[in-house]
N, C-alpha and C positions, 0 to 999 in steps of 0.2 A: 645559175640556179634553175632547178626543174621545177614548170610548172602542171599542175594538173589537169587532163583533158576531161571534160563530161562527155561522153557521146550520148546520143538521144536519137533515136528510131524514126524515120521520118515519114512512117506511116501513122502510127501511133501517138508518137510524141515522149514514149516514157522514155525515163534517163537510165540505161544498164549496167554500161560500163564506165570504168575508170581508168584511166591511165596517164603516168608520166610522160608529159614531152621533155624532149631535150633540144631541138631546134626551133630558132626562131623563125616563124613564120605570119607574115600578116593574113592570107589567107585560109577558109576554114577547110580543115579535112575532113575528107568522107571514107567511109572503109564498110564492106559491106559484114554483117556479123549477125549472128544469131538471135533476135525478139524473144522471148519467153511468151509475151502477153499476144504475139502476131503467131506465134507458134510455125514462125517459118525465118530465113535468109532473110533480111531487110539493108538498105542503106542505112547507115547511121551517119548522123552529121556532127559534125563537135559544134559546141556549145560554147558560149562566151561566160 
C-alpha cells in the first residue's frame, strides 16, 4: 500500500507538496524543490 509524503520547506516551514511513496524506508527524504512563499530553490524535508 502507498503511503503519502508531506514535504515541508526547511526554510520556511510550509508544507507544498505531496506525493506517493512507494518504498519502505525508515529514514526521512529530502529533495530540493521549488517554495512559493521563499520564492526560490529550497530543501524540502518530508514530514512524519
Amino acid at each position: 500500500m502507498k503511503s503519502k509524503i508531506i514535504w515541508a520547506c526547511s526554510d520556511c516551514g510550509s508544507r507544498n507538496y505531496t506525493t506517493d511513496n512507494r518504498e519502505k524506508s525508515s529514514k526521512r527524504l529530502t529533495i530540493k524543490k521549488y517554495c512559493k512563499n521563499c520564492n526560490a530553490h529550497t530543501v524540502h524535508q518530508q514530514t512524519k
